[in-house]
The first five atom37 places (N, CA, C, CB, O) and aatype in JSON, in Angstrom:
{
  "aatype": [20, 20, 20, 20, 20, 20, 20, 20, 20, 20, 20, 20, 20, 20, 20, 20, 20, 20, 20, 20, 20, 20, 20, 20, 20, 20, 20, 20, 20, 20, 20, 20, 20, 20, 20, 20, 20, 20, 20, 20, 20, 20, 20, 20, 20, 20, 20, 20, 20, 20, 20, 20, 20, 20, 20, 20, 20, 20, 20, 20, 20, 20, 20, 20, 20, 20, 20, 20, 20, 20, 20, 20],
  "atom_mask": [
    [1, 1, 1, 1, 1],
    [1, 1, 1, 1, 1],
    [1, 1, 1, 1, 1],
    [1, 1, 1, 1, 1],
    [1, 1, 1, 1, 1],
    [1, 1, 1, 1, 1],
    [1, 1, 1, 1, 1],
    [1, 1, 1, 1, 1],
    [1, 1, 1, 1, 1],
    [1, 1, 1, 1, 1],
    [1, 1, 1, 1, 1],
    [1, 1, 1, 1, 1],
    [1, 1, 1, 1, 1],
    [1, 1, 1, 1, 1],
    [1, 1, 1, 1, 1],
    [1, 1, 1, 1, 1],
    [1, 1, 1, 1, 1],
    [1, 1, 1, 1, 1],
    [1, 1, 1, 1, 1],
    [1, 1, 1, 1, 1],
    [1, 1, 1, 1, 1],
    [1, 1, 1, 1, 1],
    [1, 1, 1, 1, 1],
    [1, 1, 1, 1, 1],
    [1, 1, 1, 1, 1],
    [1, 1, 1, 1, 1],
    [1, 1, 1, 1, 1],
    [1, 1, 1, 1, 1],
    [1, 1, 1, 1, 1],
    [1, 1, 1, 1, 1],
    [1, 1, 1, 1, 1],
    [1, 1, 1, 1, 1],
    [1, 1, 1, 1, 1],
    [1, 1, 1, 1, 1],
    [1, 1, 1, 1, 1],
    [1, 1, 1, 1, 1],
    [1, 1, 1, 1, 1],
    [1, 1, 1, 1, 1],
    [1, 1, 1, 1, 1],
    [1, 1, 1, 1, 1],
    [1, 1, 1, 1, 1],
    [1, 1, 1, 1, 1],
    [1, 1, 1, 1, 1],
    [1, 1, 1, 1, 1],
    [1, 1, 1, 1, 1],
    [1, 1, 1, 1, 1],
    [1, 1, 1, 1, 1],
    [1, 1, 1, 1, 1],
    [1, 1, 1, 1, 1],
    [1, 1, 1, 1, 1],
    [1, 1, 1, 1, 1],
    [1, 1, 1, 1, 1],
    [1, 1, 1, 1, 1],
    [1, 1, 1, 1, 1],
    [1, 1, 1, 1, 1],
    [1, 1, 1, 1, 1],
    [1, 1, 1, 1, 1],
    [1, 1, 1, 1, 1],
    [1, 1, 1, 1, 1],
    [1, 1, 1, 1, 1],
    [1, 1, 1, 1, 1],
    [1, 1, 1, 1, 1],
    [1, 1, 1, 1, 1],
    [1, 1, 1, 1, 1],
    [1, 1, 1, 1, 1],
    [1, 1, 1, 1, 1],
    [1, 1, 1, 1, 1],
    [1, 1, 1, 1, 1],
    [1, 1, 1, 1, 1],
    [1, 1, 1, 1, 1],
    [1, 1, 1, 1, 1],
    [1, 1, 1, 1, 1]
  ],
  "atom_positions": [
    [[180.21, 97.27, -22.01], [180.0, 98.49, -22.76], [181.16, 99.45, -22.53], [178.68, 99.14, -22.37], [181.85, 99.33, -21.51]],
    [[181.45, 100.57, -23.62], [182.22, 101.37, -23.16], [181.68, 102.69, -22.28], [182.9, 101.65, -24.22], [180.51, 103.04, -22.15]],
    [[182.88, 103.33, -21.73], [182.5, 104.47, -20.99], [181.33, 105.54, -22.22], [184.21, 105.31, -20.45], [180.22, 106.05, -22.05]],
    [[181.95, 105.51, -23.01], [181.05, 106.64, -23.77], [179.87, 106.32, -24.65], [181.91, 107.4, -24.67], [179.06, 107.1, -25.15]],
    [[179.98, 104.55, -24.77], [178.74, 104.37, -25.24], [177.78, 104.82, -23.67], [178.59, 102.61, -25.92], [176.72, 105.44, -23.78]],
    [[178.24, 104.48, -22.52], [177.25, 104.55, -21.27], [177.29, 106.2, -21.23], [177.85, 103.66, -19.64], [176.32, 106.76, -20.73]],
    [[178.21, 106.86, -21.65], [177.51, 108.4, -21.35], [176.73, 109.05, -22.27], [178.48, 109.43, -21.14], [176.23, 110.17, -22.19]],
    [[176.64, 108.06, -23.35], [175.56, 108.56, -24.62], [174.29, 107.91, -24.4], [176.04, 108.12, -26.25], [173.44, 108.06, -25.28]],
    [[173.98, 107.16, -23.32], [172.71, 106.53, -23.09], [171.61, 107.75, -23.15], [172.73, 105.71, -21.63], [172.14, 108.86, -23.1]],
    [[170.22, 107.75, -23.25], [169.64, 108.12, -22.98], [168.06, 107.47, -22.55], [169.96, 108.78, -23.62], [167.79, 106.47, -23.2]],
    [[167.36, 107.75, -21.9], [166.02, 106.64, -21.55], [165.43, 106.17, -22.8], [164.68, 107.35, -20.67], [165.09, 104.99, -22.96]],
    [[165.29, 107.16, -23.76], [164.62, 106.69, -25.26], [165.12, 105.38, -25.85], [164.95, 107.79, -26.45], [164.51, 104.62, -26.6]],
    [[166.53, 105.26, -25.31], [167.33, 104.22, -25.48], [167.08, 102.42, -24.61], [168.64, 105.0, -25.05], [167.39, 101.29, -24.99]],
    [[166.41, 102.89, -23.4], [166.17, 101.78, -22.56], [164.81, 101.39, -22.86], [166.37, 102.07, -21.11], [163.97, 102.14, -23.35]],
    [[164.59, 99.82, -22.46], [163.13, 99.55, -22.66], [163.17, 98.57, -21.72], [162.55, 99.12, -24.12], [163.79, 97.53, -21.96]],
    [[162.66, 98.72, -20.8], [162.54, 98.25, -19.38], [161.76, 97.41, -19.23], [162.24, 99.08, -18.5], [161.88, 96.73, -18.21]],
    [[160.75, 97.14, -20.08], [159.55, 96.33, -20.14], [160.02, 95.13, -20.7], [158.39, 96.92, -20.93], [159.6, 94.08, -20.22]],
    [[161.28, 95.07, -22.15], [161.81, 94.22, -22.77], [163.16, 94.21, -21.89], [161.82, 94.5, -24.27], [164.08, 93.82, -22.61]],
    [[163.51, 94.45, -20.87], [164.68, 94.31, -20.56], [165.71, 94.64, -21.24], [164.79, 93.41, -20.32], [166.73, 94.05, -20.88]],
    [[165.86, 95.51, -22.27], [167.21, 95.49, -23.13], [167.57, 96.95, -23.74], [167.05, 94.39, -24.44], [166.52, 97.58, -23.73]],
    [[168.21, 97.44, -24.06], [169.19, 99.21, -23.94], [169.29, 98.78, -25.88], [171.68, 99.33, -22.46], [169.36, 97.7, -26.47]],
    [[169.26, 99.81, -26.24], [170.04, 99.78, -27.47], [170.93, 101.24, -27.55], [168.96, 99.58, -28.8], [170.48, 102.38, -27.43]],
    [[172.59, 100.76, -27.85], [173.08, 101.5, -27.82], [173.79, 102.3, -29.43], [173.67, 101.03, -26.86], [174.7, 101.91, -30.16]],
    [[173.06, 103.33, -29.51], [173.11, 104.36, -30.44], [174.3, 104.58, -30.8], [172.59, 105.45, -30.06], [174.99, 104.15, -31.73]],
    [[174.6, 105.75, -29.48], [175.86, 106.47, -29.9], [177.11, 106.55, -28.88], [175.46, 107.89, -30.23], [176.93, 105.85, -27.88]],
    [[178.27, 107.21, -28.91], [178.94, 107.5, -28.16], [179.18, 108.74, -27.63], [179.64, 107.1, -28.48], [178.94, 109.59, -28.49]],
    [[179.65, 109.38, -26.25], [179.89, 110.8, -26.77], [181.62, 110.56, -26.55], [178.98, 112.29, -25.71], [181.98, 110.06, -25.48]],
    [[182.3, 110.8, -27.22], [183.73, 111.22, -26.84], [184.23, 112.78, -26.76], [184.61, 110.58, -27.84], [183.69, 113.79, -27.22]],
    [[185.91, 112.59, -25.72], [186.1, 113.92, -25.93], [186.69, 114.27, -27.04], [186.71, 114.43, -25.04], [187.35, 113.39, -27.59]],
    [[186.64, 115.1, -27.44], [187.94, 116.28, -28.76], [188.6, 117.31, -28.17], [187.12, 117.35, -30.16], [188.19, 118.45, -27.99]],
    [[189.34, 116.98, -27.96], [189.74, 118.3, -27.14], [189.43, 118.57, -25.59], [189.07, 119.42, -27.81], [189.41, 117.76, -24.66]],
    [[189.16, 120.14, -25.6], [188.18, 120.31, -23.96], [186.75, 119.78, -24.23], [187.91, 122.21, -23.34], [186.03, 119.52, -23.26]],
    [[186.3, 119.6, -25.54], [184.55, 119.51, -25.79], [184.32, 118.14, -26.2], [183.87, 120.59, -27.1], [185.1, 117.29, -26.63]],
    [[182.9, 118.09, -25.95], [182.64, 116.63, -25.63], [181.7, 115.91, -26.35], [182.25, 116.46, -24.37], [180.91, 115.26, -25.67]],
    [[181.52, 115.85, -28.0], [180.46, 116.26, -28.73], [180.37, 113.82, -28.89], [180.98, 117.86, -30.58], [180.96, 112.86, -28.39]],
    [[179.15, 114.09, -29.96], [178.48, 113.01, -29.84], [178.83, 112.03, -31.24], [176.96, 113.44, -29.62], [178.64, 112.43, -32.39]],
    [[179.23, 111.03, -30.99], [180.0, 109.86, -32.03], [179.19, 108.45, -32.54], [181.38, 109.24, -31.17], [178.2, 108.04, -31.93]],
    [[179.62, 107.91, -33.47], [179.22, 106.69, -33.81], [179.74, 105.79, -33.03], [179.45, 106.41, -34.99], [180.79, 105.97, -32.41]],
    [[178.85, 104.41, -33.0], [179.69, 103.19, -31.67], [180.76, 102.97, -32.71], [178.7, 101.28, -31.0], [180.94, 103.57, -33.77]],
    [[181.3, 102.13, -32.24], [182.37, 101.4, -32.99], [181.99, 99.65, -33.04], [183.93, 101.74, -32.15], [182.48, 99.02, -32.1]],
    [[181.43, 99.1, -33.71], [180.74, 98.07, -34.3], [181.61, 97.59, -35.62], [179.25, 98.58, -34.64], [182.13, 98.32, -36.46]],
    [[181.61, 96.34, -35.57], [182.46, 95.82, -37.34], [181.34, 96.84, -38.03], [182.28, 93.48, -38.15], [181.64, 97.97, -38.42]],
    [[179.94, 96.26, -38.13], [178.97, 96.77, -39.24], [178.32, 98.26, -39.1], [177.77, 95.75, -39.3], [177.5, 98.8, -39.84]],
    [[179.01, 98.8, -37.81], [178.66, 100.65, -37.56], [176.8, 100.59, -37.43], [179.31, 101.98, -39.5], [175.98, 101.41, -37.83]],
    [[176.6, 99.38, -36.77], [174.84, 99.57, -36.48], [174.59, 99.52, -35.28], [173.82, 98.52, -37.05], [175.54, 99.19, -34.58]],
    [[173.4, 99.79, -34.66], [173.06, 100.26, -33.38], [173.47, 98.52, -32.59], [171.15, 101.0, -33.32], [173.11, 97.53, -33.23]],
    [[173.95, 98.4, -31.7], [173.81, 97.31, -30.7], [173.27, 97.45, -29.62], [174.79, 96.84, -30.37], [173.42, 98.3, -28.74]],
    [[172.03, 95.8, -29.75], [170.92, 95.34, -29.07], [171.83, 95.29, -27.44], [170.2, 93.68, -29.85], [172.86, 94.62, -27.54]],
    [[171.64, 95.8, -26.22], [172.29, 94.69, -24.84], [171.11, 94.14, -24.08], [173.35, 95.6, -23.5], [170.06, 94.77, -24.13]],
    [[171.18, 93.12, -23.43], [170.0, 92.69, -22.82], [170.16, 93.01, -21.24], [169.76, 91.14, -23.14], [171.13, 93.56, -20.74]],
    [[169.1, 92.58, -20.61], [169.67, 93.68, -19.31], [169.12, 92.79, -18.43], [169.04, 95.5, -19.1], [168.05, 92.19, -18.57]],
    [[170.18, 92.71, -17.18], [169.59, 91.7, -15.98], [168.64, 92.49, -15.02], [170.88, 91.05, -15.0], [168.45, 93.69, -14.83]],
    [[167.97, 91.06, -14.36], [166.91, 91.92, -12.91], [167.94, 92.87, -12.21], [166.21, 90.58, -11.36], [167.55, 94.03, -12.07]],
    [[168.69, 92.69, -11.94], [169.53, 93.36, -11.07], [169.66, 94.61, -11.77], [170.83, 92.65, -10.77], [169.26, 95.65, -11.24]],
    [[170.12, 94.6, -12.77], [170.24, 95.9, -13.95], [168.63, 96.78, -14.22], [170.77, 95.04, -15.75], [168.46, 97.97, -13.96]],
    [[167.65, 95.91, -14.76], [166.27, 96.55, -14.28], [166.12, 97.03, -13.26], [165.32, 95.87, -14.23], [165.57, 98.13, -13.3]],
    [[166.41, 96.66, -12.25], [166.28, 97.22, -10.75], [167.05, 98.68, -10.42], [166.96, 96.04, -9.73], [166.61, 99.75, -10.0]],
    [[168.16, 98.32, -10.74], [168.91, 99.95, -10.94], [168.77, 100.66, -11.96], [170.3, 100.03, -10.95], [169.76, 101.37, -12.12]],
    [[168.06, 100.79, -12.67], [167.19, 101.36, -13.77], [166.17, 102.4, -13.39], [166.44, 100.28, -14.41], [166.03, 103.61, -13.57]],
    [[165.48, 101.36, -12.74], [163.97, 101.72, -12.05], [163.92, 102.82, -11.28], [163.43, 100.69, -11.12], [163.19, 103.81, -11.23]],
    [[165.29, 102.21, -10.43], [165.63, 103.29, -8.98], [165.96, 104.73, -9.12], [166.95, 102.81, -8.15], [165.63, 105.66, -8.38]],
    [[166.72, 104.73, -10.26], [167.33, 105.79, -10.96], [166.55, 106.61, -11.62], [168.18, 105.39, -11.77], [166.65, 107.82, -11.42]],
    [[165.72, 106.17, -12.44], [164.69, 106.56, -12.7], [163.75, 107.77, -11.93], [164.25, 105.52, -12.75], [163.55, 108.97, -12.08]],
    [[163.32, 106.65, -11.02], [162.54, 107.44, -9.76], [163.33, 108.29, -9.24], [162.06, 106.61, -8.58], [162.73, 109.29, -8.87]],
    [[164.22, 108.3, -9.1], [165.32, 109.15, -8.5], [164.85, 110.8, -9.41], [167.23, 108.33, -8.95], [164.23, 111.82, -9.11]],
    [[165.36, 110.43, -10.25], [165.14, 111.67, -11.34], [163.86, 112.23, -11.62], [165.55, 111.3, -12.67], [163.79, 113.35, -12.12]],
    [[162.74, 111.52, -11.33], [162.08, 112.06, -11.22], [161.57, 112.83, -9.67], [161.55, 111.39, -11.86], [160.75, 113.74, -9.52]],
    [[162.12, 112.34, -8.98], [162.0, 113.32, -7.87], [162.57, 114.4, -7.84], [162.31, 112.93, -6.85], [162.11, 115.23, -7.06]],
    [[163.95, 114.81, -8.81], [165.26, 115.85, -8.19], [163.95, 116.61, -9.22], [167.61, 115.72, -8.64], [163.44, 117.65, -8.8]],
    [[163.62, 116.19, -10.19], [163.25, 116.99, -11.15], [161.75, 117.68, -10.49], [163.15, 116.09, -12.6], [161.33, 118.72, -10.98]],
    [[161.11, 117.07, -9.48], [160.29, 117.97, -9.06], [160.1, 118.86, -8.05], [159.63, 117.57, -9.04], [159.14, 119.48, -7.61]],
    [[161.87, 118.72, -7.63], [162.36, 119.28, -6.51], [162.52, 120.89, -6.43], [163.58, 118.65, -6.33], [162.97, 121.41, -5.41]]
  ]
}
């Protein structure tokens, strides 16, 4: 994946149950600002990735993670 498809992720995007991310969008920079882009695909449509245990696993963790800072 690229850097900015991974900084345009968002959880709505992951499905953990199916193992697999679909990636939407990109964000790139313009300038100093950092606004939000189309992937770059031959056919410009969302791409399916499938995701390993290992990748579920750091998912999960991360996850939980965030939900702790967030009730911090």
């Amino acid at each position: 994946m690229r850097r900015g498809e991974l900084c345009g992720l968002r959880w709505q995007d992951v499905d953990l149950a199916a193992r697999r991310l679909v990636v939407c969008v990109q964000l790139v920079q313009v300038g100093k600002e950092v606004v939000e882009g189309t992937i770059k695909t031959d056919a410009g449509q969302d791409r399916v990735v499938a995701l390993s245990d290992r990748a579920v696993a750091a998912l999960l963790t991360w996850q939980f993670q965030q939900g702790q800072e967030r009730e911090a």
